[in-house]
N, C-alpha and C positions, 0 to 999 in steps of 0.2 A: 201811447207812452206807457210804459209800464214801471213797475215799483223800482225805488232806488235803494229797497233792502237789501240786495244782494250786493249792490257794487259800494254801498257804505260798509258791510259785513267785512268785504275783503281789502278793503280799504284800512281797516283795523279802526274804526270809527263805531261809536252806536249805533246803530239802525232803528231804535227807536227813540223818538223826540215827543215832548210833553207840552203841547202850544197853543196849554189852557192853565189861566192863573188857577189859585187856589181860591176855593170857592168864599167871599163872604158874608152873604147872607146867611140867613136862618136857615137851614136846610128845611126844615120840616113846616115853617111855614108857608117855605116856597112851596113844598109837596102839594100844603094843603090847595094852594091855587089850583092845582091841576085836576081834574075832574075824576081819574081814574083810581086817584089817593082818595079825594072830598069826600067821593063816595064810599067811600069804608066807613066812612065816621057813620052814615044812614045805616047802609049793610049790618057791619060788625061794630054796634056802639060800644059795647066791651072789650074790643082787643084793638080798635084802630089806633088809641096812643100808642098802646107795644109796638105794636102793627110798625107804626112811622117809627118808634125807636129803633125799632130792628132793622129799617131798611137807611137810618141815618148812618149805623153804627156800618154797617155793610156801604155806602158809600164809601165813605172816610178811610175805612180800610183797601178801598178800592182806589182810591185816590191815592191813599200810599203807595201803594203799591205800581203804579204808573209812576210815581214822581221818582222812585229808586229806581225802577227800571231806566228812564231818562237820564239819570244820574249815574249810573254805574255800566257798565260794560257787561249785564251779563246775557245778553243772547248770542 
C-alpha cells in the first residue's frame, strides 16, 4: 500500500494529520528518564540544565509547528 498523500493533496484535503495529543507531562523530566539525556547530567554537569532547556524549547516549538501544519492547508 502506499501513501495517501497524494490522493488527499488532490482531493483538496490536508495531507498531513497530527494523531498525537499535546504533550502533558514535564518535558524535561520525562528526558531525564531516558538515558541518553540522564547522562549529560554526568558528562556535561555544567550545561545539561541549558542542555534540556534548549532541547524543551526546541520540542515545543516543534510541536507547534506540526499542530498548524494539521490545522491549516499548507502543503
Amino acid at each position: 500500500m502506499g501513501s495517501t498523500f497524494p490522493l488527499l493533496k488532490e482531493e483538496g484535503k490536508n495531507p498531513f494529520s497530527l494523531d498525537s495529543k499535546e504533550p502533558s507531562a514535564d518535558y524535561v523530566e520525562f528526558i531525564k528518564g531516558e538515558i541518553r539525556y540522564s547522562s549529560l547530567a554526568n558528562v556535561f554537569t555544567d550545561q545539561a540544565e541549558e542542555l534540556y532547556e534548549l532541547s524543551k524549547k526546541d520540542a515545543e516549538e516543534r510541536y507547534r509547528r506540526y499542530k498548524a501544519l494539521s490545522e491549516h492547508h499548507v502543503l
